[in-house]
C-alpha positions as CSV (number, residue, x, y, z in Angstrom):
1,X,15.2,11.9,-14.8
2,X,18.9,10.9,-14.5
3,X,19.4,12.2,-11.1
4,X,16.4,10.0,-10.3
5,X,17.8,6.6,-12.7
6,X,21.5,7.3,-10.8
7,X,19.6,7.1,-7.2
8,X,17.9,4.7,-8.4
9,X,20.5,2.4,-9.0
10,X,22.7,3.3,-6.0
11,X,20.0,2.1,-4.0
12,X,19.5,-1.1,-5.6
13,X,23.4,-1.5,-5.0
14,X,23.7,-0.9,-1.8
15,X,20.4,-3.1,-1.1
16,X,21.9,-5.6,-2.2
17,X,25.5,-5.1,-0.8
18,X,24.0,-4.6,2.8
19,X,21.3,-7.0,3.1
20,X,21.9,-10.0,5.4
21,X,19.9,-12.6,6.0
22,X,19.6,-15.6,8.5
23,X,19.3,-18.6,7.1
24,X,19.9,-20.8,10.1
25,X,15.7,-21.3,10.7
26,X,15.3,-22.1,6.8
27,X,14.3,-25.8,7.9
28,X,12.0,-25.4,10.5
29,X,8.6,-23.9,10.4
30,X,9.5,-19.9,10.7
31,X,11.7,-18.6,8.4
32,X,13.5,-15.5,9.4
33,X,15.6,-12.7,7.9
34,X,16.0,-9.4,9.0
35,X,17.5,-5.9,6.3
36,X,18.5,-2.6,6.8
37,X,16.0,-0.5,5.0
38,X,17.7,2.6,2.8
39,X,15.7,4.4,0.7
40,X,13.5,7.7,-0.3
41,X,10.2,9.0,-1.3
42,X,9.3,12.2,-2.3
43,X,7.4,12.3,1.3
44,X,10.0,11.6,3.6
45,X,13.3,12.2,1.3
46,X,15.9,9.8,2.8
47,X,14.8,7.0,5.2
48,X,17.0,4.8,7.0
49,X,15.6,1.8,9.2
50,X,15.3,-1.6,9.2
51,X,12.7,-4.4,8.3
52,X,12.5,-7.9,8.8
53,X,10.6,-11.0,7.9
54,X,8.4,-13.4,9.7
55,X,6.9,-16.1,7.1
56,X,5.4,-19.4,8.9
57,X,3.0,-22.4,8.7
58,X,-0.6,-22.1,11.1
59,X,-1.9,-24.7,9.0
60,X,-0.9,-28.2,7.1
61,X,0.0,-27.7,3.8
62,X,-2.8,-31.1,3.3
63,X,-5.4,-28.5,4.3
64,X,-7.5,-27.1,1.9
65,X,-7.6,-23.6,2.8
66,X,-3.6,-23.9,3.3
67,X,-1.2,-20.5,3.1
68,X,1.9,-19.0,4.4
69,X,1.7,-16.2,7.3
70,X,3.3,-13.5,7.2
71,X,4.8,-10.5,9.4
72,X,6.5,-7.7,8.1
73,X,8.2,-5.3,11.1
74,X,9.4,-2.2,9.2
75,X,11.1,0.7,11.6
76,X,12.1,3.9,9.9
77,X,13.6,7.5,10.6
78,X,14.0,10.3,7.6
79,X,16.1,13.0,7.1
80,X,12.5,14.8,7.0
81,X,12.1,13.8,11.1
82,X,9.8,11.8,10.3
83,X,9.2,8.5,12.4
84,X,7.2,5.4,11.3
85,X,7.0,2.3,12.9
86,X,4.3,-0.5,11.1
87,X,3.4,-3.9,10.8
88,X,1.6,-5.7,8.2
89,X,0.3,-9.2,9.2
90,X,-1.3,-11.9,7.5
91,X,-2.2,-15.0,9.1
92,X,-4.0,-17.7,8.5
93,X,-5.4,-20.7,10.5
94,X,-6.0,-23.8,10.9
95,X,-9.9,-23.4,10.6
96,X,-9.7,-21.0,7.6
97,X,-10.0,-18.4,9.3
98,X,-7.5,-14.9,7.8
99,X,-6.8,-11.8,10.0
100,X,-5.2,-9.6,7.6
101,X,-3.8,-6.2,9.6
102,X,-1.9,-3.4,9.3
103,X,-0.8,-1.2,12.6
104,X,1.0,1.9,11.8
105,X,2.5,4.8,14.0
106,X,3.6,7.6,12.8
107,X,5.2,10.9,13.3
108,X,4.6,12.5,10.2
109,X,5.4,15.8,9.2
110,X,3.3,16.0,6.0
111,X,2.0,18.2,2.7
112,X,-1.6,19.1,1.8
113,X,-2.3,20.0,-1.7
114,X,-5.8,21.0,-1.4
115,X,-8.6,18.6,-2.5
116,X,-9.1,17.6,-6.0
117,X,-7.7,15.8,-9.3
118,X,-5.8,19.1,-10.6
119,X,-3.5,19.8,-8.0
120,X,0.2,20.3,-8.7
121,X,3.3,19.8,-6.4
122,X,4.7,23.5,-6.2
123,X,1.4,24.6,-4.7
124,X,1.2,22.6,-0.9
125,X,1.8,23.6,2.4
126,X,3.1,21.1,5.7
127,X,1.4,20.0,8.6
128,X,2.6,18.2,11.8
129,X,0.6,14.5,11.8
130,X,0.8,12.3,14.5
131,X,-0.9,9.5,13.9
132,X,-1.6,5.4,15.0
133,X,-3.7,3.2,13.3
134,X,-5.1,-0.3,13.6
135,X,-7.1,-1.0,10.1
136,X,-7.8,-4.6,8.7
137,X,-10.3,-7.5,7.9
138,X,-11.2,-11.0,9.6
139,X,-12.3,-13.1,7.1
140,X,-14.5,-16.6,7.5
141,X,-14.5,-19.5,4.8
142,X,-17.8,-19.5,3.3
143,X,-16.4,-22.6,0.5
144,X,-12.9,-23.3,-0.5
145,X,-12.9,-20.0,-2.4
146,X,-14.8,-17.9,-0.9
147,X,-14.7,-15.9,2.4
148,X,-17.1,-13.2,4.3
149,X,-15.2,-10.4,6.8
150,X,-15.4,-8.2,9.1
151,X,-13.6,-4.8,8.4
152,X,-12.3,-2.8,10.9
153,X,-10.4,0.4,10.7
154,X,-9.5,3.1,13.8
155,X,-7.5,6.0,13.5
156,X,-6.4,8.6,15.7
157,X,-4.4,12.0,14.0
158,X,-2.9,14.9,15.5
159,X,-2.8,17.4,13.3
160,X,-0.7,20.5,13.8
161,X,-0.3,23.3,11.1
162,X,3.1,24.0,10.6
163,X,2.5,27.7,8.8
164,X,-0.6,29.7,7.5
165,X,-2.1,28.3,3.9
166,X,-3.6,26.5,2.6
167,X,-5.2,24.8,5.0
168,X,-6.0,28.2,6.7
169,X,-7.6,28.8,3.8
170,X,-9.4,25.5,2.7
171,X,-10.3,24.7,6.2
172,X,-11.5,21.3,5.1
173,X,-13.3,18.7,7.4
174,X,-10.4,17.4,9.8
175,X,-8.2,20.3,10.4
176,X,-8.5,19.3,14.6
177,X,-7.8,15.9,14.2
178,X,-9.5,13.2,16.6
179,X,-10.8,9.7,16.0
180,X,-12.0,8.5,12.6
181,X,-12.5,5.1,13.7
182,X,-15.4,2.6,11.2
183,X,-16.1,-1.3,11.0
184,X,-18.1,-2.9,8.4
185,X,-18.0,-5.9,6.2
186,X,-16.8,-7.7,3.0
187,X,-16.4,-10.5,0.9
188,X,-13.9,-12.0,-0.8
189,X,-13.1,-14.6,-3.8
190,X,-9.6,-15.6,-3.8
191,X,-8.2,-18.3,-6.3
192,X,-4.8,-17.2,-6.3
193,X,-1.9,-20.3,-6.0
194,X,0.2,-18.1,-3.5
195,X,-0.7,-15.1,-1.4
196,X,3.2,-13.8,-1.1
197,X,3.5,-14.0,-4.8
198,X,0.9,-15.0,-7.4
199,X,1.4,-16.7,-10.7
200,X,-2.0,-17.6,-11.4
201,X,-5.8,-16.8,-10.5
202,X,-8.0,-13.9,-9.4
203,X,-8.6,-12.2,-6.3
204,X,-11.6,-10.4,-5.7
205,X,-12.5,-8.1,-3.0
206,X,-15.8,-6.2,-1.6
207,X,-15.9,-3.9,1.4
208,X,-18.5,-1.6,2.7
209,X,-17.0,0.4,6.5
210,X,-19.6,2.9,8.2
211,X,-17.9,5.1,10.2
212,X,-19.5,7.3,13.1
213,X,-20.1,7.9,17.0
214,X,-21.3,4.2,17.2
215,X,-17.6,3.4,16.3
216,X,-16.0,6.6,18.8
217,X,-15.3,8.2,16.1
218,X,-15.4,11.9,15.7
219,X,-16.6,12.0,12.0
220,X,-19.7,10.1,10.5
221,X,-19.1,8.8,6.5
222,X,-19.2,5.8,4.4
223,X,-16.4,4.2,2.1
224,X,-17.3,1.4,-0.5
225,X,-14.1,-0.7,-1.9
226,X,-14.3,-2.7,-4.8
227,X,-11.0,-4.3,-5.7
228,X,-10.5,-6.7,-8.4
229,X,-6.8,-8.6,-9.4
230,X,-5.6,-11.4,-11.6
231,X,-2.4,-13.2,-12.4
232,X,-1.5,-15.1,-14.9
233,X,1.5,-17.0,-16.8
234,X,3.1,-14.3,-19.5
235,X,5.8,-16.1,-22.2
236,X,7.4,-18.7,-19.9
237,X,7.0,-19.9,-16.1
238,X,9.4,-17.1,-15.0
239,X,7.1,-13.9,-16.3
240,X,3.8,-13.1,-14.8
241,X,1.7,-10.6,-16.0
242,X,-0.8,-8.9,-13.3
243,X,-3.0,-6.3,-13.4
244,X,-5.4,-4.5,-10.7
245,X,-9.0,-2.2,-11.2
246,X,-10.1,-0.8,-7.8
247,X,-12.7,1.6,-7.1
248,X,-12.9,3.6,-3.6
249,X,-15.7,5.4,-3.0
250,X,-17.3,7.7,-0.1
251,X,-20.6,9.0,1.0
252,X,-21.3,11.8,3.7
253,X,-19.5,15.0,3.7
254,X,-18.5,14.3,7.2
255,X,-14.5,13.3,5.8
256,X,-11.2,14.4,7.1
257,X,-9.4,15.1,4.4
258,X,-6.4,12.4,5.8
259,X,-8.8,10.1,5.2
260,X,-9.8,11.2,0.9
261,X,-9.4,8.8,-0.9
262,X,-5.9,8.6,-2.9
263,X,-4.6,7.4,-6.7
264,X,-0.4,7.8,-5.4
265,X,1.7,6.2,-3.1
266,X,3.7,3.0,-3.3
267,X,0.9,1.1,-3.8
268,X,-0.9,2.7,-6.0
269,X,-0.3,4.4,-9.3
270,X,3.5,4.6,-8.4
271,X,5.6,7.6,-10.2
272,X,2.8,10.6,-8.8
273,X,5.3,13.1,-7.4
274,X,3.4,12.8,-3.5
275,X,0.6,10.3,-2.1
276,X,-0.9,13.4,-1.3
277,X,-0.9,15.1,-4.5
278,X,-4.6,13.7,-5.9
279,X,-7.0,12.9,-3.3
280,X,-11.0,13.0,-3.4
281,X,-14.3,11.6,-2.2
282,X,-14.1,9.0,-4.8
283,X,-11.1,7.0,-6.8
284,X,-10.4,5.0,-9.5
285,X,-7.3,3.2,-10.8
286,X,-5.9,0.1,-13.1
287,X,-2.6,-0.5,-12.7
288,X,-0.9,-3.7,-14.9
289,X,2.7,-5.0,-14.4
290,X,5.2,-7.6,-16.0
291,X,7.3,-9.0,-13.5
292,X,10.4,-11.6,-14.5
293,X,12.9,-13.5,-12.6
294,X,16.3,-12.4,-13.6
295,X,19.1,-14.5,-11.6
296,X,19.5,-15.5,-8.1
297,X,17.4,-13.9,-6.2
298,X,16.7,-10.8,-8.1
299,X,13.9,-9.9,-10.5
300,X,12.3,-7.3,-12.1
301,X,9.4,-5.3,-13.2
302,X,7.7,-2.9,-16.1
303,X,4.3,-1.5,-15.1
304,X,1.7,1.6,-16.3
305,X,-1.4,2.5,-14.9
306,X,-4.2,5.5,-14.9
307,X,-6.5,7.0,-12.6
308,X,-8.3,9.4,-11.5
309,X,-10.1,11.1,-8.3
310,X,-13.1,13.1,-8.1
311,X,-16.0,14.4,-6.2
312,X,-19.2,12.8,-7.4
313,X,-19.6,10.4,-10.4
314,X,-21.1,13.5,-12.4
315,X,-17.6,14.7,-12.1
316,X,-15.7,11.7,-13.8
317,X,-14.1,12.2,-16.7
318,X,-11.9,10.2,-18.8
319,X,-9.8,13.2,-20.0
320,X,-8.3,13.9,-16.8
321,X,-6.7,11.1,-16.1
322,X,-3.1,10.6,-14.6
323,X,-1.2,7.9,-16.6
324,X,2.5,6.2,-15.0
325,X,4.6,3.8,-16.3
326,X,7.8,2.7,-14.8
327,X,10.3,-0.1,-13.9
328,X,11.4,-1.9,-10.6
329,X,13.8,-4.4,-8.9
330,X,13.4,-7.1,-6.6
331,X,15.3,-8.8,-3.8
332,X,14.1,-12.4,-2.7
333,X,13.8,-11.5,1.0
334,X,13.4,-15.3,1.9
335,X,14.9,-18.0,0.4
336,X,12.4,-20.0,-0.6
337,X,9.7,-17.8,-0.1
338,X,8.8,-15.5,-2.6
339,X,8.6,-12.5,0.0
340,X,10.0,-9.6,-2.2
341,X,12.2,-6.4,-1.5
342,X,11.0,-3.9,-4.1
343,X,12.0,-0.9,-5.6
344,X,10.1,1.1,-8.1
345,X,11.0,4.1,-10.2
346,X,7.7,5.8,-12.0
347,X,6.7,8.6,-14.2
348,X,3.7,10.5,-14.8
349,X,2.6,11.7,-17.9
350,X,2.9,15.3,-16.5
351,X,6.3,15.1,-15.8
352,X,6.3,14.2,-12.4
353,X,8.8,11.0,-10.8
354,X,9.0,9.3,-7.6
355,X,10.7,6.1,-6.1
356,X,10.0,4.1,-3.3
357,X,11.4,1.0,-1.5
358,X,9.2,-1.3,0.3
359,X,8.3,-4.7,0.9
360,X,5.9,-7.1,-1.1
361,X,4.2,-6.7,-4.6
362,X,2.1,-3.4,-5.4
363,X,-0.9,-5.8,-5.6
């Protein structure tokens, strides 16, 4: 735990020390800053890259379904030789209409676990994972509040076992790769003040994806998200307490197993020792934080969650959840724009710790 605390710190230091920003477009309409990205996950152990920031106006801030875009570049190499290159955009235009979109490639040496809510780190083998993905929703105003979507997601791994194990073993759905590409629908109520970083009001989601031959995709399943968030004011105007419930849930037994759904990760129930370590046909997770302004353009965070993942609903069980707690720092990317740097430091209840720098809020 103090190995992890003094890394911890270091990296918040040298963030800081490094970062540089250009502040000559603050005025106009796209605001611009690009960082050098130094960090580490249990997954890739040291990464060093850069990201940068894109935040501008498609629509007049008179309009009622008025918010900021977003892009967020974010290059990478690790000391695991590991590549990942990805984009997360959000944009928004002048009709309403929202295209919210990752696009990831990766070349991803990675670790499988097995499947299931009992697995432990020491136990895992790797696995070469080349992989690009294009996943996302369009979404259409239905009232001020309220929008419907489309959902797409396609996904094309390579997947080349590095030694024999596990997965020589398991052999679980997935172990050649291909296309697990799926489209579907949603709908969303969103009441928050500010998509970048909420201070107030709800956001709830709905999504149902089919995936199968229709799609070109070399697996046929189902996944059902249900996603639910609100913010509010905590103690004074510069605390906000959030908290997050999500459910993901599959049907078919048609799944690779790269595509189970997961309870770790940096977005998630931050502090499990891997993404990896927990993943199922179903999940669920609540997650909370308190996050404060400090000074300048640095903040902080406390958060805890629990979750858990399982095969079928029979299976659920309250007893076996995971349960994390941990703190985090923040870095105002943008002046102006509350577009965060974050690092978070968590523990598990088992023992387990993990940190991770990236960019935005958990939720």
């Amino acid at each position: 735990m103090k190995k992890a605390l003094t890394c911890y710190i270091c990296l918040m230091c040298a963030f800081s020390g490094f970062a540089q920003e250009q502040d000559s477009l603050k005025e106009k309409k796209v605001k611009f800053a690009i960082y050098p990205a130094m960090g580490y996950t249990p997954e890739t152990k040291v990464n060093i890259g850069a990201i940068a920031f894109f935040v501008f106006n498609m629509t007049d801030p008179e309009e009622p379904f008025h918010r900021p875009s977003s892009i967020t570049p974010y290059f990478v190499f690790t000391t695991n030789k590991q590549a990942l290159v990805k984009t997360d955009l959000d944009l928004f235009f002048k009709n309403g209409m929202n295209l919210n979109m990752e696009v990831r490639l990766f070349d991803f040496p990675d670790n499988y676990f097995g499947i299931g809510n009992d697995k432990v780190p020491s136990i895992t083998e790797k696995y070469g994972d080349k992989y690009s993905q294009i996943a996302g929703a369009l979404y259409k105003p239905l009232a001020e509040k309220l929008y419907a979507s489309v959902v797409f997601d396609y996904q094309y791994d390579k997947i080349d076992p590095l030694e024999e194990g596990l997965l020589d073993v398991d052999d679980p759905v997935g172990i050649n790769g291909g296309w697990a590409n799926g489209m579907g629908f949603g709908m969303r109520y969103d009441s928050r003040n500010n998509t970048l970083y909420p201070t107030k009001g709800k956001l709830a989601s709905l999504a149902f994806t089919a995936y199968g031959k229709a799609f070109g995709s070399d697996y046929s399943y189902s996944k059902f998200l249900l996603d639910y968030r609100q913010y509010f004011d905590f103690i004074g105007p510069k605390t906000v307490f959030a908290y997050q419930v999500k459910l993901d849930m599959t049907s078919g037994r048609d799944i690779p197993f790269y595509k189970l759904t997961k309870i770790g990760g940096n977005n998630r129930l931050r502090g499990i020792e891997h993404r990896n370590l927990y993943r199922d046909r179903q999940a669920f997770y609540f997650q909370a934080e308190i996050r404060q302004e400090l000074f300048w353009r640095f903040g902080g965070v406390i958060f805890g969650g629990a979750g858990e993942v399982f095969d079928s609903f029979n299976d659920f069980d309250g007893g076996d959840l995971h349960y994390i707690y941990g703190i985090g720092g923040r870095f105002q990317a943008l002046k102006g724009e509350k577009l965060n740097f974050r690092l978070d430091l968590g523990f598990t209840d088992n023992g387990q710790h993990a940190f991770y720098l990236s960019v935005r809020e958990a939720f």
